[in-house]
C-alpha positions in Angstrom: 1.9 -21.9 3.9 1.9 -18.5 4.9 1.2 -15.2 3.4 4.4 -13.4 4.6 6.5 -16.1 4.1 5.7 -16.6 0.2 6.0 -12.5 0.0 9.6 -13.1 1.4 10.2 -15.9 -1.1 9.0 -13.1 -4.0 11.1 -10.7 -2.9 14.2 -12.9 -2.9 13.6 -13.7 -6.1 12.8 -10.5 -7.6 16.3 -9.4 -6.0 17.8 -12.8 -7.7 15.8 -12.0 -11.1 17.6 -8.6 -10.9 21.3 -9.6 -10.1 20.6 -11.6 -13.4 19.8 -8.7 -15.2 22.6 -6.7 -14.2 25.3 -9.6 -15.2 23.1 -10.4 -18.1 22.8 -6.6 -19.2 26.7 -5.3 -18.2 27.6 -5.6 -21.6 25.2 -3.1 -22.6 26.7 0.0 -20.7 30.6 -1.9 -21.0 30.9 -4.1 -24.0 32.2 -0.9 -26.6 33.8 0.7 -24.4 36.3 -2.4 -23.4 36.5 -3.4 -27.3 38.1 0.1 -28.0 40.2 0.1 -24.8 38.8 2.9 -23.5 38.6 1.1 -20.2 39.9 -1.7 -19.0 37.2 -4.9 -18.2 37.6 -4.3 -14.7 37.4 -0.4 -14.5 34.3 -0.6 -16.5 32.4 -3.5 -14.9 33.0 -1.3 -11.6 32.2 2.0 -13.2 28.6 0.6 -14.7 28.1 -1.3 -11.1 28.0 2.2 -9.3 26.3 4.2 -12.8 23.6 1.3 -12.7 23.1 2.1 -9.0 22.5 5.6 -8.9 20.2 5.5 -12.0 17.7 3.5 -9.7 16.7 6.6 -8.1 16.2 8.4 -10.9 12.3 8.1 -11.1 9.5 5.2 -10.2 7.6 5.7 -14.0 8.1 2.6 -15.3 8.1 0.7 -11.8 4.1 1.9 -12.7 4.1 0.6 -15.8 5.3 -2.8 -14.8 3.9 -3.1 -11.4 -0.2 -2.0 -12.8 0.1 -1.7 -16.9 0.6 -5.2 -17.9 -1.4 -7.6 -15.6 -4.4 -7.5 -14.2 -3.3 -6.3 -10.3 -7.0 -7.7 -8.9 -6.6 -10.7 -10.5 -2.7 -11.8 -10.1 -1.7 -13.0 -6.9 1.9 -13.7 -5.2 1.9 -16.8 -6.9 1.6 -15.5 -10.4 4.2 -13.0 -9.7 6.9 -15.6 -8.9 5.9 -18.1 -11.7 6.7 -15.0 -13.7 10.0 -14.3 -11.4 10.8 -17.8 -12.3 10.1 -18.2 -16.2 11.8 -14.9 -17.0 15.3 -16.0 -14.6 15.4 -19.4 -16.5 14.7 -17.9 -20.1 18.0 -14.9 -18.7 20.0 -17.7 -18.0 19.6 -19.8 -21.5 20.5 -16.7 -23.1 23.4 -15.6 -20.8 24.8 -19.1 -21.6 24.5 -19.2 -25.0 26.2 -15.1 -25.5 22.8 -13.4 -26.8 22.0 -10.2 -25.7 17.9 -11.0 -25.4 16.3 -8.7 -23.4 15.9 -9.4 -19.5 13.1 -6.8 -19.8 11.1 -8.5 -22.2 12.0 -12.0 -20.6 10.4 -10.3 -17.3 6.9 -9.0 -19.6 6.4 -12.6 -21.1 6.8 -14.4 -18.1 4.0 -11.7 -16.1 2.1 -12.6 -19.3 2.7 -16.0 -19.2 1.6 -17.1 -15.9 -1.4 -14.6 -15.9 -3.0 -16.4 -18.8 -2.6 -19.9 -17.4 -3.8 -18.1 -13.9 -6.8 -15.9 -15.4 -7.1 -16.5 -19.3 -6.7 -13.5 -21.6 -8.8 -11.3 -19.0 -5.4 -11.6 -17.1 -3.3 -9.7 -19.4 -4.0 -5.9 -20.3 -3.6 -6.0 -23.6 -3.8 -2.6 -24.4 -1.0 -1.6 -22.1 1.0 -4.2 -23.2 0.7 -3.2 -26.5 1.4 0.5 -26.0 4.0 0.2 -23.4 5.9 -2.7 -24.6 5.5 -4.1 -28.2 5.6 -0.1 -29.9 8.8 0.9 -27.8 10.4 -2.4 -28.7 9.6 -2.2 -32.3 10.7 1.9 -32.2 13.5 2.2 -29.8 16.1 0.2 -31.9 15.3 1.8 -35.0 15.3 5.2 -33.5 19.1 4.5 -31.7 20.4 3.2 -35.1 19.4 6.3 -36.8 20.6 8.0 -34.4 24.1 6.8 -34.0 24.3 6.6 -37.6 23.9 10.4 -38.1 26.0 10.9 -34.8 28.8 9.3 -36.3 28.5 11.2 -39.6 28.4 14.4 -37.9 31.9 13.6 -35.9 33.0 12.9 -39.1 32.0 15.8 -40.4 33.7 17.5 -37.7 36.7 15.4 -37.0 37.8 15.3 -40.6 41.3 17.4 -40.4 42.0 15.6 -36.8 44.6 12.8 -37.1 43.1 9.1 -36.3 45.7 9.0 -33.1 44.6 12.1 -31.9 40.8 11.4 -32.8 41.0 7.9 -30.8 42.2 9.2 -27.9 39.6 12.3 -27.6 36.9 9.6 -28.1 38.1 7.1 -25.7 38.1 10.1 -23.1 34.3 10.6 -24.5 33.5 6.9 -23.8 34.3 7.6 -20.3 31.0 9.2 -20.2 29.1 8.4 -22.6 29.7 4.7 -21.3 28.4 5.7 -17.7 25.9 7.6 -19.3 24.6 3.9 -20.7 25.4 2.3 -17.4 23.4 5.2 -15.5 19.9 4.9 -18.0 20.6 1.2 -17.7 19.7 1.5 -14.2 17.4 4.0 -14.2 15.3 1.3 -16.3 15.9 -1.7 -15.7 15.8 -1.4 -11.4 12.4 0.1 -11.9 10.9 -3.5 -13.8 12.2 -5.4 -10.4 10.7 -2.6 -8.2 7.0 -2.8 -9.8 7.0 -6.3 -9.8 7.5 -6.5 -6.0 5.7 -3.3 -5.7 2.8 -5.8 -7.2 3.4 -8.5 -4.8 2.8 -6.5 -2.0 0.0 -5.0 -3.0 -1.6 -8.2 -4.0 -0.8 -9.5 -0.9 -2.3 -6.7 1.2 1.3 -5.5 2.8 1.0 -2.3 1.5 -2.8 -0.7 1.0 -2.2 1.1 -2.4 0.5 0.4 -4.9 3.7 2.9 -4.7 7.3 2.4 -4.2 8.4 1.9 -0.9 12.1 2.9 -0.4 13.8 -0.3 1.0 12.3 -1.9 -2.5 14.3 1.1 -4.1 17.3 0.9 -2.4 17.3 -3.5 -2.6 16.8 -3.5 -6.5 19.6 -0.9 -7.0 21.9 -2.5 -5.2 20.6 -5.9 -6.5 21.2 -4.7 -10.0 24.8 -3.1 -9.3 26.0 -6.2 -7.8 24.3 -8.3 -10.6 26.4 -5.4 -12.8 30.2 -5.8 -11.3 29.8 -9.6 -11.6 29.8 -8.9 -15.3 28.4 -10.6 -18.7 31.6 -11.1 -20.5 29.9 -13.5 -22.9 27.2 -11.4 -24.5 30.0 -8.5 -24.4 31.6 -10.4 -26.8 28.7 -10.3 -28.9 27.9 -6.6 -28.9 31.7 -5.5 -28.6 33.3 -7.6 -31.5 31.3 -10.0 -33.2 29.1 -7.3 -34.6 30.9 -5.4 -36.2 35.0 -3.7 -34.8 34.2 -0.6 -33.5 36.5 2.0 -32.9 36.3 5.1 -30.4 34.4 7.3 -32.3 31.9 4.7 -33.1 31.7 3.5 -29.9 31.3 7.1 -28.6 28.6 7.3 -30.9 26.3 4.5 -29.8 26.8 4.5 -26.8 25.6 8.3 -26.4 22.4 7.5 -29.0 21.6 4.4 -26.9 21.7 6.6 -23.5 19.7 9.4 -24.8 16.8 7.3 -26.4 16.9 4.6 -23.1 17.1 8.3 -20.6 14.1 9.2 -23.2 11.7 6.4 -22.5 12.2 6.2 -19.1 10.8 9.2 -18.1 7.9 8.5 -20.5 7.7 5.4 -18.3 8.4 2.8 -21.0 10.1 -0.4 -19.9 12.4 -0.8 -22.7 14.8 -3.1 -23.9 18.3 -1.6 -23.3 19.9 -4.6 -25.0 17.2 -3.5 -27.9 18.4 0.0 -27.8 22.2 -0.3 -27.4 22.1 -3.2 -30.3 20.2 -1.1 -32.3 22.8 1.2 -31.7 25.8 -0.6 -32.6 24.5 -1.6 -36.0 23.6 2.1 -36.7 27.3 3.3 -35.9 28.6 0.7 -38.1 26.3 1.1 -41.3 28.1 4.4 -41.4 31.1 2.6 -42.7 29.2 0.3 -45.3 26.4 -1.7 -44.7 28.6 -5.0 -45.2 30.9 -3.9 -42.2 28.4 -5.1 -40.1 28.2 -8.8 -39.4 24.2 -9.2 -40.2 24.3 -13.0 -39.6 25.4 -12.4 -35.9 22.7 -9.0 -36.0 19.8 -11.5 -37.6 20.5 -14.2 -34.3 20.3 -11.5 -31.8 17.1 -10.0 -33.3 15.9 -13.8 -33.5 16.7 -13.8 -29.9 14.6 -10.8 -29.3 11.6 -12.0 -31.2 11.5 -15.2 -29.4 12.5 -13.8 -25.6 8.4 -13.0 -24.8 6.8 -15.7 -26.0 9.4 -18.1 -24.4 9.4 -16.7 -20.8 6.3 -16.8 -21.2 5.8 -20.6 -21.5 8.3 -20.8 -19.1 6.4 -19.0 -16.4 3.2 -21.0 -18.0 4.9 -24.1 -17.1 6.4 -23.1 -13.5 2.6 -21.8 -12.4 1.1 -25.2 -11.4 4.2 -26.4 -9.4 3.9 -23.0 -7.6 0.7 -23.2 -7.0 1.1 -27.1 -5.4 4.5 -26.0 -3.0 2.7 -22.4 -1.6 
């Protein structure tokens, strides 16, 4: 079979892997938001679609990271890229099914991990940028967003305290208007970039482009990949991270969602492919400590970080297992 054709056949699915992680991930940017009425479903689905495709513009940092920090580019070929492709879709749509917010971004990382061992062995994998780039952020980001959300929320408490709660919900719920597409915008800006180094990678490895950069068809197809991927909408994980967590109200909302969008903005241009489900959970659960820690639902919080711990390793045996039946049909 031939070269260009099982390029194509990456691409599509790169472009397929991203729709998923814009449906998967909607409830990131949308899910608070909706829960405090400050949008309707619609309105916001449609506003995050058009935020998530402009933020894939922003910059080509963590396309890098993706596309020549994690694998080893003169080692993986095509086919390891789309056994990745393919573990990482499958493990987003368990997920998806089920209502946890896992992270599409990690489910991507363990499945380039994944079918680089069973392609190379451990001399496959760069392990030191898959530590620095990926475990660290994962293991900082959340705790960084819950902080600060918590003290974000204090601070408009602070502020807000002679301000009637009518009149304080409706200033918010004009705040979540941005903040919200502020989520939706970093959202973008990070998670369009993992699809764009991955088939930044296959191209390279394939010898269609000479040197690894971004070309700007792959920019434009991921963004609107993602966007489209976006308006379709994840109503069941937005159930998750807009009620089942904990009630949040306008101010709350207004809170995470603008400590989620500064810390996601924040690693981007560092070049970090993090976890916006990560960031806007960790989020969430910091907005709503500052009530009491019992107002927030920890059972439901302990199953989404369970979700989390397991995504990797999981897509990764997922791409494991898809790597010989690519290898035998290309």
């Amino acid at each position: 079979m031939s070269s260009t054709f099982l390029v194509v056949v990456v691409v599509v699915v790169a472009l397929g892997f991203d729709f998923t992680n814009g449906f998967h991930d909607t409830a990131n940017a949308v899910a608070t938001s909706v829960s405090t009425r400050a949008l309707t479903p619609r309105m916001a689905v449609l506003i995050a679609a058009v935020a998530n495709l402009a933020g894939a513009f922003v910059t080509t940092a963590v396309a890098k990271t993706v596309g020549k920090g994690i694998i080893d580019t003169g080692l993986a070929t095509d086919k390891t890229v789309l056994a990745a492709l393919i573990g990482a879709i499958v493990w987003n749509l368990i997920t998806w099914w089920l209502g946890l917010p896992s992270s599409s971004s990690h489910a991507l990382i363990g499945g380039l991990v994944g079918a680089a061992l069973v392609q190379s062995g451990s001399a496959g994998v760069q392990w030191h940028g898959l530590a620095h780039s990926i475990i660290l952020p994962a293991l900082f980001a959340p705790v960084i967003a819950f902080v600060a959300a918590f003290g974000l929320l204090l601070g408009i408490f602070w502020v807000f305290f002679r301000v009637t709660v009518g009149a304080a919900n409706r200033t918010f719920r004009l705040g979540q208007l941005a903040s919200g597409t502020f989520v939706a915008f970093t959202h973008g800006a990070n998670d369009a970039q993992k699809t764009m180094g991955v088939i930044a990678l296959a191209l390279f490895t394939s010898g269609t482009i000479d040197h690894f950069y971004i070309p700007t068809w792959v920019k434009i197809a991921a963004g609107v990949a993602i966007g489209a991927g976006t308006y379709v909408g994840g109503w069941r994980i937005m159930r998750t991270l807009g009620q089942r967590i904990f009630d949040i109200e306008p101010a709350s909302g207004f809170a995470a969602q603008t400590s989620a969008g500064a810390t996601i903005y924040l690693a981007t241009h560092l070049g970090y492919p993090l976890s916006t489900t990560h960031v806007i959970s960790g989020a969430v659960m910091g907005a709503g400590a500052t009530k009491r820690f019992s107002a927030v639902r920890w059972g439901v919080a302990g199953n989404i970080v369970t979700a989390w711990i397991l995504t990797i390793p999981a897509a990764g045996l997922m791409a494991a297992a898809c790597y010989w039946p690519v290898q035998w049909i290309f």
